[in-house]
Every structure is written in structure tokens, then in C-alpha cells.
C-alpha positions as CSV (number, residue, x, y, z in Angstrom):
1,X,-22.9,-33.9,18.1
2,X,-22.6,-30.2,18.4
3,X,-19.2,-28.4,18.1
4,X,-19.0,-25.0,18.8
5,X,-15.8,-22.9,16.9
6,X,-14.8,-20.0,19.1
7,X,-13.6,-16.2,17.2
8,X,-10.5,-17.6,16.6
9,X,-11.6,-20.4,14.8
10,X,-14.3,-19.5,13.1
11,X,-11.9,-16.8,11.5
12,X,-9.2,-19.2,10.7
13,X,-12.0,-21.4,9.3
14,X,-13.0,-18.3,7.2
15,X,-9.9,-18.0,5.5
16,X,-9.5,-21.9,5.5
17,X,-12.7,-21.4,3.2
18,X,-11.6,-18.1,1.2
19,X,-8.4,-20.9,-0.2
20,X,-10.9,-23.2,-1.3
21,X,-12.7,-20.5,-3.0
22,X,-9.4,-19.2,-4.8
23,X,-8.8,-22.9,-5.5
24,X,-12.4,-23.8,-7.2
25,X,-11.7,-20.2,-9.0
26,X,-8.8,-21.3,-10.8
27,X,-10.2,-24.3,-12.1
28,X,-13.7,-23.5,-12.6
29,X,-14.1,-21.1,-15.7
30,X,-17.7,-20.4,-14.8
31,X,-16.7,-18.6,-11.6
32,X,-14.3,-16.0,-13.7
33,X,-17.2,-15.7,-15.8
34,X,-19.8,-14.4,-13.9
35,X,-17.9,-12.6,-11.0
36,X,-18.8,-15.1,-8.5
37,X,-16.3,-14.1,-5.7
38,X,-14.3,-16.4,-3.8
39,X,-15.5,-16.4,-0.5
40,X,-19.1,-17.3,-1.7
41,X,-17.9,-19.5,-3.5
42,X,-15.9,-21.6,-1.1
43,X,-18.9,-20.6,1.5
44,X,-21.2,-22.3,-0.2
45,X,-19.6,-25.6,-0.7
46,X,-18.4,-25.6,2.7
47,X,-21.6,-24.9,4.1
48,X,-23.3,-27.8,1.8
49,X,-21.0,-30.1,2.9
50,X,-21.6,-28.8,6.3
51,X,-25.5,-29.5,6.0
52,X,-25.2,-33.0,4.7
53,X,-23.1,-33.6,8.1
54,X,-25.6,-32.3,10.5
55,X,-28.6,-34.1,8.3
56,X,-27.2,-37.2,8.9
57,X,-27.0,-36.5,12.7
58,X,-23.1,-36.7,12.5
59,X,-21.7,-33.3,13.1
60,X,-23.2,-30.0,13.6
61,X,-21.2,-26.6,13.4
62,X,-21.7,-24.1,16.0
63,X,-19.9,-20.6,15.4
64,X,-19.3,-17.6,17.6
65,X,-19.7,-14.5,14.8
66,X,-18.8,-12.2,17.2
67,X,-15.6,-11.1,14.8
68,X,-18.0,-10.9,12.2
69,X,-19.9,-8.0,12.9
70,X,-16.7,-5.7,13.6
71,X,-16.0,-6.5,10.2
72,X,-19.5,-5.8,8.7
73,X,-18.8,-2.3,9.9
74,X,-15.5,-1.7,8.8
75,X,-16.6,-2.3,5.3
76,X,-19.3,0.0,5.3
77,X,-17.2,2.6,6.9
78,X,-14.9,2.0,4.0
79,X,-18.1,2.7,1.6
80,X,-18.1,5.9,3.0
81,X,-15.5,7.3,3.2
82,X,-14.7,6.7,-0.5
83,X,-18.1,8.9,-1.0
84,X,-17.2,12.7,-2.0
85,X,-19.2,14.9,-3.1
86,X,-15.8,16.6,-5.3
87,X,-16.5,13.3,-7.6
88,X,-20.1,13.7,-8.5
89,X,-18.9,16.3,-10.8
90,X,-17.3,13.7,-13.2
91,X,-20.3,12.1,-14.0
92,X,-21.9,14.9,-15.2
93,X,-25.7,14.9,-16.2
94,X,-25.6,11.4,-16.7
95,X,-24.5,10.5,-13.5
96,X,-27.2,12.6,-11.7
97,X,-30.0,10.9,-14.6
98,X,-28.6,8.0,-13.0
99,X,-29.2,8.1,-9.7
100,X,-32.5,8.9,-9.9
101,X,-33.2,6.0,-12.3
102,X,-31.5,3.8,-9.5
103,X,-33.9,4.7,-7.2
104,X,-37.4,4.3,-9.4
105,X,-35.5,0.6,-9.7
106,X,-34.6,0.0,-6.3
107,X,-38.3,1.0,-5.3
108,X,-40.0,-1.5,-8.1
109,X,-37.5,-4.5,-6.8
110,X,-39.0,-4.2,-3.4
111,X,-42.9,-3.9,-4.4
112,X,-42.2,-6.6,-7.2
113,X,-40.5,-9.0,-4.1
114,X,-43.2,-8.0,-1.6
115,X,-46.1,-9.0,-4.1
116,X,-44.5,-12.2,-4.8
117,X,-43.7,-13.3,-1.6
118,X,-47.4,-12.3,-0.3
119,X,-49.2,-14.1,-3.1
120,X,-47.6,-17.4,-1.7
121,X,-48.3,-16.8,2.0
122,X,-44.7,-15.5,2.9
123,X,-43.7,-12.8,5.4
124,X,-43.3,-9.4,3.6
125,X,-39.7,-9.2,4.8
126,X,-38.8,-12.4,2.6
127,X,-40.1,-9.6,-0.2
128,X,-37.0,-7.0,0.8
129,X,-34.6,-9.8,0.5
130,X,-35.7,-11.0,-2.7
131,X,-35.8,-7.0,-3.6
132,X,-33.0,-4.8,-3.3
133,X,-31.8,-5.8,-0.3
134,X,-30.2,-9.0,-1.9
135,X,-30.1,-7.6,-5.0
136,X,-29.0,-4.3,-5.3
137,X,-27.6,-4.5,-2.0
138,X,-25.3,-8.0,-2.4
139,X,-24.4,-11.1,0.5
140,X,-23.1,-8.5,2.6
141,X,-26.3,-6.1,2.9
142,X,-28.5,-9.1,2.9
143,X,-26.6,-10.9,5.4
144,X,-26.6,-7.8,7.9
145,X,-30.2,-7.0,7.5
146,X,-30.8,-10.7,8.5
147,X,-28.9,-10.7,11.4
148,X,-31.2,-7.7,12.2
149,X,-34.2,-9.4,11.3
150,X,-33.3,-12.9,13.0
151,X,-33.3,-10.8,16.1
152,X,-36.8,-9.8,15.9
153,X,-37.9,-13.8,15.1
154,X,-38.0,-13.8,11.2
155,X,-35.7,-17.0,10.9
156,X,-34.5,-17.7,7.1
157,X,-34.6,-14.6,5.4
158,X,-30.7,-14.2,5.4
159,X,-30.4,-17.1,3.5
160,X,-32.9,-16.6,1.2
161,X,-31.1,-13.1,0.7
162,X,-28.0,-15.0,0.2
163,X,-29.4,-17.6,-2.5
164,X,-31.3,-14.2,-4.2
165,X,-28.1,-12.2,-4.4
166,X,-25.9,-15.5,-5.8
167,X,-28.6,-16.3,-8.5
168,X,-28.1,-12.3,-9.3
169,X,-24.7,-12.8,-10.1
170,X,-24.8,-15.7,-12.2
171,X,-27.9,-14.3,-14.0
172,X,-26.2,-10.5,-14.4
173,X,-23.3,-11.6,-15.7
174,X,-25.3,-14.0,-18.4
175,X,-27.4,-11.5,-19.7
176,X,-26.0,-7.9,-18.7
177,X,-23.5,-8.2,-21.8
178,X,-26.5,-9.7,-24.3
179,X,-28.9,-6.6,-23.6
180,X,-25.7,-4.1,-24.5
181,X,-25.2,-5.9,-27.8
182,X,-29.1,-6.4,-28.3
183,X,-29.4,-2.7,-28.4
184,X,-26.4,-2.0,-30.0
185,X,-27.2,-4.2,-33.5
186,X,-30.6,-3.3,-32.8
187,X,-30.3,0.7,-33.6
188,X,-27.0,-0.1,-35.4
189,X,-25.2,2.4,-32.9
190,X,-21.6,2.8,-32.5
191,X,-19.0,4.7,-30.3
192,X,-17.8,8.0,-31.5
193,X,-14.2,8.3,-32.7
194,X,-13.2,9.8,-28.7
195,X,-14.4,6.3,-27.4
196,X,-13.1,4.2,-30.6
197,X,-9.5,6.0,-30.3
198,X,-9.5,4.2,-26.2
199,X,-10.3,0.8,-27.2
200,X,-7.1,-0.7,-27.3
201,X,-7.4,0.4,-23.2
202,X,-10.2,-2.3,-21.8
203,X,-11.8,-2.4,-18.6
204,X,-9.8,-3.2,-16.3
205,X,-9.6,-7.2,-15.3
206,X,-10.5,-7.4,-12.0
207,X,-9.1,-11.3,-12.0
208,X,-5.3,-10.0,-13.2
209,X,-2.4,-9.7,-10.3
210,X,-2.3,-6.4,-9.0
211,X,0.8,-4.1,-8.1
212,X,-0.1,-2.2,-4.5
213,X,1.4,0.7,-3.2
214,X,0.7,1.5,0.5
215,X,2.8,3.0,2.8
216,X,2.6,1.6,6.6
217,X,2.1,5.7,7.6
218,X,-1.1,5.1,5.2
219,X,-2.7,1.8,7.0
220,X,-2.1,3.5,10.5
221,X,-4.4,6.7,8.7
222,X,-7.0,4.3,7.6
223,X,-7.3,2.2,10.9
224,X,-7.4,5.7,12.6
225,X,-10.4,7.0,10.1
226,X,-12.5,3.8,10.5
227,X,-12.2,3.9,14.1
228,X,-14.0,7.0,14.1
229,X,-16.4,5.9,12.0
230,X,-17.1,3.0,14.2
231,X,-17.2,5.3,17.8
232,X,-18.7,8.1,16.4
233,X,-21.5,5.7,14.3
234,X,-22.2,3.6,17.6
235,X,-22.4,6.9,19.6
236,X,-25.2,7.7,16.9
237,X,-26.7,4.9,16.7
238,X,-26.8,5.1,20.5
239,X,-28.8,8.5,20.3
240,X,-31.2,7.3,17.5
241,X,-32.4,4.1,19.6
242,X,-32.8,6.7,22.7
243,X,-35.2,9.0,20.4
244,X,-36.7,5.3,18.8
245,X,-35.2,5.3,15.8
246,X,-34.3,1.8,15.3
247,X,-30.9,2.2,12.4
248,X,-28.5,-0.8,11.8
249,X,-25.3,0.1,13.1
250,X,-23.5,-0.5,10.1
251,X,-25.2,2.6,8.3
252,X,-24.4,5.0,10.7
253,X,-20.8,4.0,10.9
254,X,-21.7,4.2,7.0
255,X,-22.9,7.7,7.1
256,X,-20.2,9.2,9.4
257,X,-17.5,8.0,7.1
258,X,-19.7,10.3,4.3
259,X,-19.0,12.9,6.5
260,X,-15.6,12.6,7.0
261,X,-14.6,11.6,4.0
262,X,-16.1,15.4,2.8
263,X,-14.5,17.1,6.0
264,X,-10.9,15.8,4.8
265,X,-12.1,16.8,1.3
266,X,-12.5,20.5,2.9
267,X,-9.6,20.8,4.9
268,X,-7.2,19.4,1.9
269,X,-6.2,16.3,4.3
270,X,-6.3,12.8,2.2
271,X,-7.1,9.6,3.4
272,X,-5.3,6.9,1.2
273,X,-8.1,5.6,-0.9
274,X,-6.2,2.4,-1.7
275,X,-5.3,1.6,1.7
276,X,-9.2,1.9,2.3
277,X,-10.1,-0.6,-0.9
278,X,-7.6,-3.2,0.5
279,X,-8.8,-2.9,3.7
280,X,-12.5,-2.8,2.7
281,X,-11.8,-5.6,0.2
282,X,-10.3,-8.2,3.2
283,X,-13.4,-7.3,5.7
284,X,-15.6,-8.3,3.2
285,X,-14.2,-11.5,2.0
286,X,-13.8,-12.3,5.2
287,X,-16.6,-11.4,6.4
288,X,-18.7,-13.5,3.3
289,X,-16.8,-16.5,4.3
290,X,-17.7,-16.4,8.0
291,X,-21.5,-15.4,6.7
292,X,-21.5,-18.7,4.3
293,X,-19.5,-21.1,5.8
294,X,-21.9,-20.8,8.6
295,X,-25.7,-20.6,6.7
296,X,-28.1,-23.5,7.2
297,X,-28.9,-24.9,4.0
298,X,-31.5,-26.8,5.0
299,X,-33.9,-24.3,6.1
300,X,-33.7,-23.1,2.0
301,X,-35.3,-26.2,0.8
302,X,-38.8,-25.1,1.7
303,X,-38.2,-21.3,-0.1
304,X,-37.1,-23.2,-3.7
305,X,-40.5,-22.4,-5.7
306,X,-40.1,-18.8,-3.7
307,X,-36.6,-18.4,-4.8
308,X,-37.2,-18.9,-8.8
309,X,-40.4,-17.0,-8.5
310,X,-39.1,-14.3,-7.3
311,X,-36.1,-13.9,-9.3
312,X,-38.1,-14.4,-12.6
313,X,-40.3,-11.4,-12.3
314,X,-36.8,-9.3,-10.6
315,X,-35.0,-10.4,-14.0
316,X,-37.7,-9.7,-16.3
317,X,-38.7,-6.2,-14.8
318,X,-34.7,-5.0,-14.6
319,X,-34.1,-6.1,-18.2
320,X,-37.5,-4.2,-18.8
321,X,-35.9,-1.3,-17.2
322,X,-32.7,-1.2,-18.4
323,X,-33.9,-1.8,-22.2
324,X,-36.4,0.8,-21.9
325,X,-35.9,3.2,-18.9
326,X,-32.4,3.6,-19.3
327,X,-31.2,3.5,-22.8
328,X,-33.8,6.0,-23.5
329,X,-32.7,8.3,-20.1
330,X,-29.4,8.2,-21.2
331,X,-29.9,9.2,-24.8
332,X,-30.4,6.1,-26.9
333,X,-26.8,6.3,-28.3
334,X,-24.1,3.7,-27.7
335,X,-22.9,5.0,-24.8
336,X,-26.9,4.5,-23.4
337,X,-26.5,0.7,-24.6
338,X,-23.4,0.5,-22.7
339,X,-24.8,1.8,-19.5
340,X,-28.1,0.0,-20.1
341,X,-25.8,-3.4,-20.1
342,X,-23.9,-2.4,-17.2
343,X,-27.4,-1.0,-15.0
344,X,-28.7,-3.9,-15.5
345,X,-25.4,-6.1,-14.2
346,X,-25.6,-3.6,-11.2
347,X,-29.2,-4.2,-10.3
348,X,-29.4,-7.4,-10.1
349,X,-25.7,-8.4,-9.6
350,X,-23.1,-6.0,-8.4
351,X,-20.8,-3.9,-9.8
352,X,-18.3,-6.6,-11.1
353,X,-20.8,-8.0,-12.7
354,X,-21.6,-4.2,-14.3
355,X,-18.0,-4.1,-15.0
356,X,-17.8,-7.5,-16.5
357,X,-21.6,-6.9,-18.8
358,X,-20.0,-3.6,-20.4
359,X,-16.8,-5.1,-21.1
360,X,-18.2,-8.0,-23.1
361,X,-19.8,-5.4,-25.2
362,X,-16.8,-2.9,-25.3
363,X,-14.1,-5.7,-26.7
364,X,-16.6,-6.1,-30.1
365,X,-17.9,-2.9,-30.8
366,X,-15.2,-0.1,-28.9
367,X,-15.2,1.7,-25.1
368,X,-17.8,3.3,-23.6
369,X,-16.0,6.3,-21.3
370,X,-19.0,7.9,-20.3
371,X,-20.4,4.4,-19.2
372,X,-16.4,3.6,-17.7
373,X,-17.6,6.6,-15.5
374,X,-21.3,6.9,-14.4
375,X,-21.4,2.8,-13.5
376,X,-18.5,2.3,-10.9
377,X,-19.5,5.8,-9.5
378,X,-23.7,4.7,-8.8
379,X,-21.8,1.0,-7.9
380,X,-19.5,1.9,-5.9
381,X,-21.2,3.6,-3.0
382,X,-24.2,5.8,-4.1
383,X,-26.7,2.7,-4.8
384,X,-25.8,1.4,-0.9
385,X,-26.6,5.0,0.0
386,X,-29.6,4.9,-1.6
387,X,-30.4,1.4,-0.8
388,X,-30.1,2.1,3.2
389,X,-33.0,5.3,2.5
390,X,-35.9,2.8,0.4
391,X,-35.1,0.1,2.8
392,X,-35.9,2.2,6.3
393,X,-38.8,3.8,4.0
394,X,-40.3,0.7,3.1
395,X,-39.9,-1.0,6.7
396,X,-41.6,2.3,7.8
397,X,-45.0,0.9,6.4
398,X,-47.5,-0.7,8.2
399,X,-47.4,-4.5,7.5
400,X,-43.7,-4.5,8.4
401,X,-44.8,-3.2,12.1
């Protein structure tokens, strides 16, 4: 039997799901541990309980993810309009070092997931999903390119996305912290008296009750900004398809919100950057819970030996890189062992992982600032920035045509 959920459902199932999450949160220690976030993590026991139903013939869930897609785009839009150029200046040399190590990574992870995935047979786009798509990129990016993909009739690469960017988090959040101390004892480094006089201040806990401050004047200015975005970004997208080139709309929306988050910059006029985060952080829960809630497990079971394949050489190759590339980029000091812990968290996991890797090492040995700063900056919108450029580039080759 077949039952189809309608918008409305599917998004009261959603948040149905994001209360079981919260609930398996609380009592699961694991789930604190690594940064798994809510919605995945009530997603994907609703959607396993979900698959034994329909293999047994007894129930099958059919959802209308209509909603879902407005949300996709909101988030993004959030994503760029927290981008300004006015804050690149805070990271200083570093930061810039940074991004261009981001990008030598982000390129690898796809060549390292392409190779893979043709040695066994695969379609190469199972390789961009089990490269920085999933990785870099997270559930959300994976999920969108898959409804992209789905489209053109590649079935099954958004969930291997999902399972490659879930494994990332539980296996960032295990060994991100490690490699920091690793490199730390190794070269006997410590933080200079600046960064030893702010460790009673640690990173901030992500899990602890927060206090927000947003005015109703300063929701109506967000839901104005993002509406641009999204007109404005479907009117592009519009004129790109026209001229043949094919974008997802959720980057353009992406890239206007760059722009007007600069133009505001210019013309002194704020938009209130914590009504976008609250706003950005709802779309994307919700729009994870919609995304898991409704996967089909059982079209994984065949991609099993793919999946640990897969994230075995992305593992090895970003501690590789972060161990090597980037403690030595960023000066082999204890700041650079910091950063190396936290690049590695955001390559493979996300940036709460990053934030959770560094602070693991920072509560032994004493706060990093320089790596409190360059990490959230690359994490919080530059590597999706980057990520939208290799991806186009690489689906620009020829065996993707």
C-alpha cells in the first residue's frame, strides 16, 4: 500500500522527525560527540524504520517535497549573504593560504572519488558524491545535487551522498581532534602567552541554550533580502539556461545574496546577521529532515563495499593533507596544529565538526585565535563558494556529458 503525504504533511512530518532527533540527542552521548545534527539523526531512523515497512510490502511513504526546495534556496541565500568581502581582512595571510589549500583539497576529493567509483564499474557521478560534494559540501549540497542528477536518470547518488557525508561526521569528529594533539606532542609546540592568556574563554558550545535577540523589524528585513535572492537568482538562472548554461538554482540565489550582501556593505545598510543564522538554521533542519525522512534505504545496500572504499582513501588522503599540506602552509607552529585539526574536521565533516576537532585540542594544551578565526571564516561560506566552482568544472569534463 502506497500513501502519499501532501506539503503539509510531509512538513509536519519533518518536524515530527527533527523531536525525535532532539530526543535521541539527549540520550545518546555519541550524537553530542561527533556533531551529528538532529534532523539526520531522527532522518535516518525514521527512514530505516520506514524501509523495513515498505520491504515487507506493508506500507510505503510517498512525499510531495515541493516545500522542500523553497527551503533549499533560502539556506543558500542565507550563505550568501553572510559572505563580505569587509571580513576577509580578519583572517589575514592565513586565511587567504587557506583558501587556496581548500581548493587543491576539494579538487583531490573529487579525482580520488571518481577513480574509486570507476575501478568498480560505477557511474562517475557516484565519484562527486563520494568527493566534495558530500563531503566538503554536507546532506544539504549532496542532497540538492541529487535531486539535480535524479532528473537526468542517475537514481541513488543522493543517498550515497547522504551515507558519505554522515560517515564524514562521525569519522571528523573521531580523528580531527587526534591529528591536532598528534602534531602538537609531536614537535612539542605550544600556544604563545596571547593565546594561553584566552584559554579560560573556550570555543563556544554549540549544544548550550542560547539567548537570541531579534527584533520583528529585523525578520521582516531578512524575509525581504532572501526574496530577492530567490527572484533575482531564478531570473538568472532563467538567462543562464536560455544561453545553455545549465546552474542549480540554489547557487544563483547563492551568488546574488554575495552580491547584496557587499551592496549593503557599500551603502552602510545592515542586514541582521542573526536573524539570517536563525532563519538559515530552521531551513536547513528542516529541510534535512524532509531530505532523510524520505531517502530509500534500500537502494544503499548494493553501494556498501562502494561506500567504505571510498571513504577509506577520502580519510587517509585528508589526514595526509592536513598533517602535511597544512601544518606546514600555516607555519608548523601550534596555531598550524590547531588549524590542521580543524581542516581536517571541515573537509571531511563540516564546520561543527572543525569546531568541535580544535576544541578538544584547545581544552589541554590552550586557544588557538588565529585558528578560532581562519576555520569558521573558510567553513562558514567560502568552501560552498568554492565547492559550487570545482563542481561545475569537473561536470564540464567529458565523461560526465
Amino acid at each position: 500500500m502506497v500513501y502519499e503525504l501532501d506539503n503539509f504533511l510531509t512538513l509536519i512530518l519533518s518536524i515530527l522527525v527533527l523531536y525525535l532527533g532532539y530526543f535521541l540527542k539527549s540520550r545518546l552521548s555519541f550524537l553530542n560527540k561527533y556533531s551529528i545534527p538532529v534532523s539526520v539523526a531522527g532522518g535516518f531512523i525514521f527512514s530505516l524504520v520506514a524501509a523495513l515497512f515498505a520491504g515487507s510490502g506493508l506500507l510505503q511513504l510517498s512525499f510531495d517535497l515541493e516545500l522542500r526546495s523553497v527551503l533549499l534556496l533560502i539556506f543558500f541565500s542565507t550563505i550568501g549573504l553572510n559572505a563580505r568581502v569587509s571580513e576577509l581582512a580578519s583572517g589575514g595571510k592565513a586565511f587567504f593560504l587557506l583558501v587556496i589549500a581548500c581548493t587543491i583539497c576539494l579538487i583531490f576529493q573529487n579525482v580520488i572519488g571518481i577513480s574509486v567509483v570507476t575501478l568498480l564499474g560505477k557511474e562517475p557521478h557516484f565519484g562527486l558524491f563520494g568527493g566534495s560534494i558530500s563531503l566538503a559540501g554536507g546532506h544539504g549540497t549532496a542532497i540538492a545535487w541529487g535531486e539535480i542528477f535524479s532528473k537526468e536518470g542517475i537514481q541513488g547518488v543522493s543517498e550515497f551522498g547522504i551515507a558519505c557525508a554522515t560517515m564524514g561526521l562521525v569519522l571528523g569528529g573521531m580523528l580531527g581532534g587526534p591529528l591536532a594533539m598528534k602534531l602538537i606532542d609531536k614537535y612539542d609546540l605550544r600556544p604563545e602567552k596571547t593565546d594561553v592568556a584566552k584559554r579560560p574563554q573556550p570555543i563556544k558550545n554549540d549544544n548550550a541554550p542560547k539567548q537570541h535577540k531579534v527584533s520583528v523589524e529585523a525578520i521582516i528585513d531578512t524575509i525581504f533580502a532572501l526574496a530577492i535572492c530567490l527572484v533575482v537568482g531564478k531570473m538568472v538562472n532563467g538567462y543562464l539556461f536560455d544561453n545553455e548554461i545549465h546552474l542549480p538554482g540554489f547557487l544563483t540565489a547563492m551568488f546574488v545574496g554575495v552580491i547584496l550582501a557587499n551592496l549593503t556593505d557599500l551603502m552602510k545598510v545592515e542586514i541582521n546577521k542573526e536573524g539570517l543564522n536563525l532563519t538559515g538554521g530552521v531551513c536547513l533542519q528542516l529541510f534535512l529532515a524532509m531530505s532523510l525522512m524520505s531517502m530509500d534505504l534500500l537502494t544503499m545496500a548494493d553501494s556498501a563495499l562502494l561506500l567504505v572504499l571510498v571513504m577509506f582513501f577520502q580519510v587517509a588522503f585528508s589526514l595526509l593533507f592536513a598533517g602535511f599540506i597544512i601544518f606546514r602552509m600555516m607555519g608548523k607552529d601550534y596555531d598550524a596544529a590547531i588549524v590542521a585539526g580543524g581542516f581536517f574536521g571541515l573537509s571531511i565533516g563540516a564546520t561543527p565538526v572543525a569546531m568541535a576537532s580544535m576544541d578538544a585540542a584547545s581544552k589541554k594544551y590552550g586557544a588557538s585565535s588565529k585558528a578560532l578565526i581562519v576555520i569558521p571564516l573558510v567553513g562558514a561560506f567560502f568552501i560552498d563558494l568554492i565547492n559550487a566552482g570545482i563542481i561545475d568544472m569537473f561536470l564540464r569534463l567529458s565523461m560526465f556529458s
